[in-house]
C-alpha positions in Angstrom: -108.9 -105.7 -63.8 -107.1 -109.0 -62.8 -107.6 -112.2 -64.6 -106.2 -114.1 -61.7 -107.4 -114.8 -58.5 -105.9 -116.3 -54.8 -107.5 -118.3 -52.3 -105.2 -118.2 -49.0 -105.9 -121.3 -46.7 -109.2 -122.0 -48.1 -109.2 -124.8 -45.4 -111.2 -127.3 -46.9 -110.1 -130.7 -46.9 -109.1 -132.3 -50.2 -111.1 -135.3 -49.2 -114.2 -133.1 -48.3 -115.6 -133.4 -51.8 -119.1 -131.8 -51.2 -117.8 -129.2 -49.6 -115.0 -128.6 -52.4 -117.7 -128.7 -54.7 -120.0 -126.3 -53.7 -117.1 -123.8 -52.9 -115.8 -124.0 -56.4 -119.5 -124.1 -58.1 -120.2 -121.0 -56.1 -117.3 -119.6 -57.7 -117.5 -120.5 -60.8 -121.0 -118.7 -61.3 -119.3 -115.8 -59.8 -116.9 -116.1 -63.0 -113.9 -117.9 -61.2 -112.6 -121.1 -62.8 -110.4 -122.8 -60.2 -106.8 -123.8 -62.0 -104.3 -124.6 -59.2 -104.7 -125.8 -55.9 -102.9 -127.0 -53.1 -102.4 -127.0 -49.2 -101.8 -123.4 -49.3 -103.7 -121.7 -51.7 -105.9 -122.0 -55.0 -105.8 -119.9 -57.4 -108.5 -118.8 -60.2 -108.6 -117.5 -63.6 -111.2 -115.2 -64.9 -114.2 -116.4 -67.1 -117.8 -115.7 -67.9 -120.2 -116.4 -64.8 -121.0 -120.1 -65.5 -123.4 -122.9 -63.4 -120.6 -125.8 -64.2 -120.3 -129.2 -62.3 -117.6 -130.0 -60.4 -116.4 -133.4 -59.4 -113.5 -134.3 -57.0 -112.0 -138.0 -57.3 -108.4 -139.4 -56.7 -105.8 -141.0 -58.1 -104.1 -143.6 -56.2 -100.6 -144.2 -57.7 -99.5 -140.2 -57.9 -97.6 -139.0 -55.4 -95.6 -135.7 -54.1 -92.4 -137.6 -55.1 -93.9 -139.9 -57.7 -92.9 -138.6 -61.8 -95.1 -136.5 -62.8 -97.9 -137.3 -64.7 -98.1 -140.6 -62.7 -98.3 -143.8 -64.9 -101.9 -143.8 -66.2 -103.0 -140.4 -65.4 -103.0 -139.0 -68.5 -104.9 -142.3 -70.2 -107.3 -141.9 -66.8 -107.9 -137.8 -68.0 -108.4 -138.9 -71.6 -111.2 -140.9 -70.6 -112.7 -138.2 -68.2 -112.4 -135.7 -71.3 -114.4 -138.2 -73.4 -117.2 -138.0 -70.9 -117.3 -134.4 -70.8 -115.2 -134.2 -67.9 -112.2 -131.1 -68.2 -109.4 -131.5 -65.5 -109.5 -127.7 -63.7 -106.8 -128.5 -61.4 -105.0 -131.9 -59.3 -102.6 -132.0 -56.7 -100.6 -135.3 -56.8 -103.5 -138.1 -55.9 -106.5 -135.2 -56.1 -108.2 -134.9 -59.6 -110.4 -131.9 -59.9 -112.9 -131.5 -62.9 -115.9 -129.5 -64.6 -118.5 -130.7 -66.9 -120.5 -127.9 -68.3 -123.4 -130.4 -69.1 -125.9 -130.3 -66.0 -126.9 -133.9 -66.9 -123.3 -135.6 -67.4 -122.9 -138.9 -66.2 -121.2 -138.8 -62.3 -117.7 -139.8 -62.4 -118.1 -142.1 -59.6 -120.7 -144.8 -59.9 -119.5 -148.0 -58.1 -119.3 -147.2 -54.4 -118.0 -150.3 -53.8 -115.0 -149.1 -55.8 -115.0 -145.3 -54.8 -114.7 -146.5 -51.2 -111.5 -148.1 -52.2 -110.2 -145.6 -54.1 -110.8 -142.9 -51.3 -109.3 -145.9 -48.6 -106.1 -146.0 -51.0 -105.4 -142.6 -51.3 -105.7 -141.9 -47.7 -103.9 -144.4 -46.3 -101.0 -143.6 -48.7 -101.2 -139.4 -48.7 -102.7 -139.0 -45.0 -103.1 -141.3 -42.3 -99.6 -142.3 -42.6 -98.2 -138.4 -42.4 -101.0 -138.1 -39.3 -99.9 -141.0 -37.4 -96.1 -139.7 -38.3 -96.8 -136.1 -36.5 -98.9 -137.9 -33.7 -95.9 -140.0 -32.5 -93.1 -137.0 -33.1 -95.3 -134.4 -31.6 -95.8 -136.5 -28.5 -92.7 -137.9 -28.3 -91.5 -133.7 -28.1 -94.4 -132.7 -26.2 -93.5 -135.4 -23.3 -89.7 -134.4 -23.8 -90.2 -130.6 -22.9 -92.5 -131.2 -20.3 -89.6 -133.2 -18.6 -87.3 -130.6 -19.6 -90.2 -128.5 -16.9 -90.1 -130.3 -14.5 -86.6 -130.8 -14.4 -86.0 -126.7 -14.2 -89.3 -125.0 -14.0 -88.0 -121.2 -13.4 -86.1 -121.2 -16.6 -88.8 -122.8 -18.4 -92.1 -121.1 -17.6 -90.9 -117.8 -17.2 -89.2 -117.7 -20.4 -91.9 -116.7 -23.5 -89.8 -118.3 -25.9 -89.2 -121.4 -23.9 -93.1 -121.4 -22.4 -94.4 -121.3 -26.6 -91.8 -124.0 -27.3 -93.0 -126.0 -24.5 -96.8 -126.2 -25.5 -95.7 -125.5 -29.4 -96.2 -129.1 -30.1 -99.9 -129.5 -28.6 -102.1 -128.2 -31.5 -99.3 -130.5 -33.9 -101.0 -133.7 -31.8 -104.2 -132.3 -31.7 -104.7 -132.1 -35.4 -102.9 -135.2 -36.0 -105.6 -137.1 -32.9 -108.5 -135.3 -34.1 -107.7 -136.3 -37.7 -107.1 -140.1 -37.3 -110.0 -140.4 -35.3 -112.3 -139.0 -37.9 -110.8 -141.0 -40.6 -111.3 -144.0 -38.7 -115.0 -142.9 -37.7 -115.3 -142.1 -41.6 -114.3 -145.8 -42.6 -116.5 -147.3 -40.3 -119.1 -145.8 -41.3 -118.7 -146.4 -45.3 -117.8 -150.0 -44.8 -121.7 -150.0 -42.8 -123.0 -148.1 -45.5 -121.7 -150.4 -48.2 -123.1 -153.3 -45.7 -126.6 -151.7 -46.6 -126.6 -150.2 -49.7 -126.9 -146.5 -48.6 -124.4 -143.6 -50.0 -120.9 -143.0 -48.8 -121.1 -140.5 -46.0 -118.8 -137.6 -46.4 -115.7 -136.6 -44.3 -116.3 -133.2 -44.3 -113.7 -130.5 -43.4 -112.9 -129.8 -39.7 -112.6 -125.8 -40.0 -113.0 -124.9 -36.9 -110.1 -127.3 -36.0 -108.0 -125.6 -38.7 -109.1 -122.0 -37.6 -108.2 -123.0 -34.4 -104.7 -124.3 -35.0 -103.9 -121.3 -36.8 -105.0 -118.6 -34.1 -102.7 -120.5 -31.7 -100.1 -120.9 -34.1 -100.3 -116.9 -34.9 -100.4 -116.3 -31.1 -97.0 -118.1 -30.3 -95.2 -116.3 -33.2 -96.2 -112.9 -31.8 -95.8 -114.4 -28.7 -91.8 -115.0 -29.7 -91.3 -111.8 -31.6 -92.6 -109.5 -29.4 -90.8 -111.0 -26.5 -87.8 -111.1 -28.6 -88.7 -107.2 -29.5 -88.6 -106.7 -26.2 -85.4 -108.1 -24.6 -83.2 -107.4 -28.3 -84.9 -105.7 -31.6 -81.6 -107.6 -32.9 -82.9 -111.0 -31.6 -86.6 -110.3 -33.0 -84.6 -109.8 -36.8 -82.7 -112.9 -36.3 -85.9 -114.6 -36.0 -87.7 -112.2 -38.7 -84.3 -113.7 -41.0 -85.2 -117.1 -39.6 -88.4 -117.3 -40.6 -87.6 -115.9 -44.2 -84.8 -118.5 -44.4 -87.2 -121.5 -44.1 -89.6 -119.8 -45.9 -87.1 -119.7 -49.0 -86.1 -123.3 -48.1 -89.7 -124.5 -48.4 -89.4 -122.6 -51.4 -86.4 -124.1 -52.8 -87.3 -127.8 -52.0 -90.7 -127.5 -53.5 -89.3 -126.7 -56.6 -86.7 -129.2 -56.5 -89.5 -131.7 -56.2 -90.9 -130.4 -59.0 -88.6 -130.3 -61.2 -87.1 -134.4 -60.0 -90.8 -135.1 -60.8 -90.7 -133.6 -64.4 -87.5 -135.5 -64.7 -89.5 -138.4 -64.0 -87.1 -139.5 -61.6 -88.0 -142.5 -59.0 -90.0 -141.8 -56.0 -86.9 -142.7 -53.4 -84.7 -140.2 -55.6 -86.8 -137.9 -55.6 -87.2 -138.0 -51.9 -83.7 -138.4 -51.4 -82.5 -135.0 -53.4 -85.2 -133.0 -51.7 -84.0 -134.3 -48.2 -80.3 -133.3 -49.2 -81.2 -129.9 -50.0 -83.1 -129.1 -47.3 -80.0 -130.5 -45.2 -77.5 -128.6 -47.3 -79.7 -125.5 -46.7 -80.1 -126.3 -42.6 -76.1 -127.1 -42.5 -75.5 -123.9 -44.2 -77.9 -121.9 -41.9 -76.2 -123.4 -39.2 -72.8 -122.4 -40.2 -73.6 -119.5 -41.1 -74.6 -118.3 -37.1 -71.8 -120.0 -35.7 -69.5 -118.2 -37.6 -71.3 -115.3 -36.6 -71.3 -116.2 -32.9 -67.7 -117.0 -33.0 -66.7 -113.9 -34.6 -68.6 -111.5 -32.7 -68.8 -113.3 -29.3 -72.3 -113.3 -30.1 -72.8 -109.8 -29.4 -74.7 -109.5 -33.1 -77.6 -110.2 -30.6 -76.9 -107.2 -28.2 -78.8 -104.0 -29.5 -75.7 -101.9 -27.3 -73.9 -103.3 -25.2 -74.8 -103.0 -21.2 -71.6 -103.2 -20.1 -68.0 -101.9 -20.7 -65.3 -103.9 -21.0 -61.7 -104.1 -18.7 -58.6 -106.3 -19.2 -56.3 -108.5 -16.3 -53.6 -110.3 -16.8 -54.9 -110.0 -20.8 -58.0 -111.5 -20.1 -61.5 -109.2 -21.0 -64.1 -109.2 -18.8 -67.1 -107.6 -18.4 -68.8 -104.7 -16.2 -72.2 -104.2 -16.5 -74.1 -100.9 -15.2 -77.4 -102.6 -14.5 -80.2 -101.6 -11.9 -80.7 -103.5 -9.8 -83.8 -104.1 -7.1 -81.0 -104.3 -4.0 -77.2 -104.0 -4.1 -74.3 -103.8 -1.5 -74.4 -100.5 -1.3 -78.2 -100.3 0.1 -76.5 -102.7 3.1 -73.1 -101.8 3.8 -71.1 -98.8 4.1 -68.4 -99.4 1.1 -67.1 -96.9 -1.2 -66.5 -98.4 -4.3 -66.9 -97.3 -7.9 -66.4 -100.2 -10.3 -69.3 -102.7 -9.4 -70.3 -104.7 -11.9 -74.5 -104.5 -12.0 -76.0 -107.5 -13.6 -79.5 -108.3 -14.1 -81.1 -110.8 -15.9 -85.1 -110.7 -16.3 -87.9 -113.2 -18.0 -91.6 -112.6 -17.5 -94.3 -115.1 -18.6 -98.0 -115.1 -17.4 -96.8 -117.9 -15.1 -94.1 -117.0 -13.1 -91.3 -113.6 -13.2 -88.1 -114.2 -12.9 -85.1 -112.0 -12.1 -81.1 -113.0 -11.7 -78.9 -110.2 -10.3 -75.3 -110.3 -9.6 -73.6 -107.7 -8.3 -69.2 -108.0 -8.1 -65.8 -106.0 -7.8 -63.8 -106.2 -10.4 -61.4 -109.1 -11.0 -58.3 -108.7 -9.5 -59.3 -105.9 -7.5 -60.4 -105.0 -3.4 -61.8 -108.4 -1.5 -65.5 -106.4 -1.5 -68.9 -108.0 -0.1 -70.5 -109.9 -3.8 -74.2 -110.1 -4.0 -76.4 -112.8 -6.1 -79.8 -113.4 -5.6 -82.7 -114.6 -8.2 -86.2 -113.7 -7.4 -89.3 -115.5 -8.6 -93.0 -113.9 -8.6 -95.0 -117.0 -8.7 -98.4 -115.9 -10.5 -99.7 -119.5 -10.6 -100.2 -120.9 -7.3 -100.0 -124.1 -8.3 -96.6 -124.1 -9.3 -95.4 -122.8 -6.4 -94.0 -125.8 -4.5 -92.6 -126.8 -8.1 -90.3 -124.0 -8.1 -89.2 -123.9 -4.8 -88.6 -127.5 -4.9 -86.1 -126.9 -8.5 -83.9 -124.7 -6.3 -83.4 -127.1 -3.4 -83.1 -130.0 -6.2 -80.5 -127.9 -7.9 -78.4 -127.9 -4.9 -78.6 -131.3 -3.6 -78.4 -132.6 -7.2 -74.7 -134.3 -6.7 -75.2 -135.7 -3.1 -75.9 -138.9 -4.1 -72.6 -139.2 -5.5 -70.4 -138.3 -2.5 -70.7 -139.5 1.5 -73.1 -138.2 2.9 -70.5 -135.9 5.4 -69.9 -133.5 2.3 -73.6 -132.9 0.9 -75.0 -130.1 -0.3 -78.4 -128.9 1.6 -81.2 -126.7 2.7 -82.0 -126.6 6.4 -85.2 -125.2 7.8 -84.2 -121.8 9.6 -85.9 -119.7 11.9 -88.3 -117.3 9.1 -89.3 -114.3 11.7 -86.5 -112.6 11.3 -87.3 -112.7 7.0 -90.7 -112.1 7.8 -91.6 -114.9 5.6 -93.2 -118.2 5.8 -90.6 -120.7 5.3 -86.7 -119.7 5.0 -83.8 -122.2 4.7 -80.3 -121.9 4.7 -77.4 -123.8 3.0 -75.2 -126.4 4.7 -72.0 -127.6 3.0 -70.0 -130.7 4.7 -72.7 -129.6 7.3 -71.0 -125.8 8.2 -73.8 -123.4 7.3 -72.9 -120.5 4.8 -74.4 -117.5 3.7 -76.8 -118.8 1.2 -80.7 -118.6 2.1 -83.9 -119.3 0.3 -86.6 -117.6 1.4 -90.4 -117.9 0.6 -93.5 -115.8 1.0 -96.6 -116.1 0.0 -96.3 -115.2 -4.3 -92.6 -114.6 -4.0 -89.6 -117.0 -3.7 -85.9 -115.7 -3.2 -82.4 -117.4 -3.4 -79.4 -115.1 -2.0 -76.1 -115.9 -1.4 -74.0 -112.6 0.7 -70.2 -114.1 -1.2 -66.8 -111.9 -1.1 -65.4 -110.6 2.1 -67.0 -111.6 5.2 -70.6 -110.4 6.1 -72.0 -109.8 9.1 -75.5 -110.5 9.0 -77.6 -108.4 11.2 -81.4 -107.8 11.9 -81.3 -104.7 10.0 -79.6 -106.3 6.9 -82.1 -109.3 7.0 -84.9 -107.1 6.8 -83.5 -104.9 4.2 -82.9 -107.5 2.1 -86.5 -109.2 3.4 -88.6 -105.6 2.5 -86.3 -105.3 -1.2 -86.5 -109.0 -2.5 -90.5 -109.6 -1.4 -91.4 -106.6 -3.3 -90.0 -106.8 -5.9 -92.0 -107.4 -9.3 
């Protein structure tokens, strides 16, 4: 039988003291004494099924960084143990105890002075931290939606890039939600003090916390499994990741700790714990680029797709791909070293494919193919994605005249069978670059190598291959 017991994310607010208090009343007369608690767990110790008081208050001048006990604390316990008070746990400014006497004298009497106490400790411990991850979460949230509207394809049909993207929403919610109803909170004490009635309560916002963590959860599984899915070596990069920081947490914890034992200042405190966490991210980070350097990054590739040839003592790749449409499908060549490259993100917004198809370096002048293809699943960002490719090619005219630009011109669509198709124009001589749109699908082809001749069949080859492509 185990003596011990774990709470995991009990998810009530430290500052939630009626709710903290019947949760650990309840447990106590279930014969669990709380003894430790923090943000991510409380643990219990085994006793007799008791009906104990419990009684939450706070201690202004303790800190995370502050030496532990905090200067007073221990004279501020003495006095609680006098009154029949028995700390069960604290966690730097919260000060949890039990009186076994039903009729003890409550620890807090004044409510004048309990307001004050409860306004100290939060504006020291929490509203500052909340206001903190509300400025840094918005100032990241705007950042990466610029970063979407600057190149939308690569963005929203990339999982990992998508769950980055929003990753930062539920960090501002909280941090809103939060300030908001602290600042509710104080209002109302300050008008209960104004007419004598009790302190309201804060009360803990569980559903909020359940909430953040079911999103959270979502975009991990969200990363891994995409991760899983393009490179079971890129989803155990992330797995070691993940353990990595969970180990730094780890580390720095008790390095705070153990500067607090030390009673060292608050500002050293903070200061060692910052360099190891550095130390440890520095090392991290050398750690993959030596990797990358030394492999090529190919530690990431689960086998290669593609087989390596040398010219002139340079390596370069071919890559045996399949690809939705290739030279091959259009022209009459007989030719065994194409390189088949095909690149392929898939979000619940858009799809997104990039395929290249080339000779070999130094090799026969053969017809090249490259084309992207985008499945737009959300109409709405249709004209957004259409718009980043003609943005990306126009995206240096304004620094030359005007006689050497870059552009799409509107072209005649029949022949595409789509509903809008447009062609390149460099130093206005048109070249063998179109984009073409249909309804859910946008395409982007450009017929490179030896010259093509683009005929009515070709065009609705490539038309009939590209618009159903998924």
């Amino acid at each position: 039988m185990k003596n011990t017991k774990l709470e995991i994310m009990p998810l009530y607010s430290f500052f939630d003291r009626s709710g903290v208090v019947r949760h650990l009343e309840a447990m106590a007369a279930k014969g669990w004494l709380v003894e430790t608690m923090n943000g991510f767990y409380w643990q219990y110790r085994r006793t007799e099924p008791q009906q104990v008081r419990f009684a939450v208050t706070y201690f202004p001048k303790a800190s995370q960084f502050a030496p532990a006990p905090a200067e007073g604390l221990e004279t501020f316990w003495d006095l609680c143990a006098e009154a029949g008070w028995v700390l069960a746990a604290n966690n730097a400014q919260i000060q949890v105890f039990y009186n076994e006497d039903p009729n003890a004298i409550p620890m807090e009497t004044d409510p004048h002075a309990d307001f004050e106490t409860i306004h100290r400790t939060m504006k020291k411990s929490t509203v500052g931290n909340y206001w903190l991850l509300l400025i840094l979460s918005l100032l990241e949230s705007v950042f990466l939606f610029w970063q979407v509207l600057k190149n939308p394809v690569d963005r929203l049909s990339n999982p990992i890039h998508l769950s980055a993207t929003f990753g930062f929403i539920p960090l501002f919610l909280v941090s809103f939600i939060e300030l908001i109803r602290y600042y509710r909170w104080r209002r109302r004490c300050r008008a209960a003090l104004e007419t004598g009635e009790p302190l309201p309560e804060l009360g803990s916002a569980r559903a909020l916390s359940i909430l953040i963590l079911v999103l959270a959860g979502l975009q991990l599984i969200s990363i891994l499994g995409t991760s899983l899915q393009s490179s079971r070596s890129m989803a155990l990069t992330l797995l070691v990741m993940l353990l990595f920081f969970a180990l730094m947490f780890y580390l720095a914890n008790a390095v705070r700790r153990w500067m607090q034992k030390l009673h060292a200042k608050s500002w050293v405190n903070l200061l060692v714990t910052c360099g190891v966490i550095a130390l440890l991210c520095f090392g991290l980070l050398g750690g993959i680029m030596t990797l990358v350097f030394r492999t090529g990054g190919r530690f990431l590739d689960d086998a290669p797709r593609y087989e390596t040839y040398e010219v002139n003592g340079i390596s370069f790749r071919e890559y045996h791909d399949e690809l939705p449409l290739t030279v091959q499908e259009l022209l009459p060549v007989d030719y065994e070293h194409w390189s088949t490259q095909l690149e392929r993100n898939e979000s619940f917004l858009l799809t997104h494919l990039d395929a290249r198809q080339r000779s070999r370096v130094g090799g026969e002048d053969l017809p090249h193919l490259e084309y992207e293809i985008v499945v737009v699943k959300a109409p709405f960002l249709y004209e957004l994605c259409k718009q980043d490719y003609i943005d990306w090619l126009e995206r240096d005219n304004e620094k030359i005249p005007k006689q050497y630009w870059d552009e799409y011109r509107s072209v005649d669509s029949a022949p595409w069978g789509a509903s809008e198709v447009y062609q390149r124009y460099s130093s206005g001589e048109p070249y063998d670059q179109f984009l073409i749109c249909w309804p859910d699908h946008i395409a982007e082809i450009h017929f490179s190598g030896s010259e093509w001749l683009l005929t009515e069949d070709i065009i609705a080859a490539v038309a009939e291959a590209l618009k159903n492509t998924q």
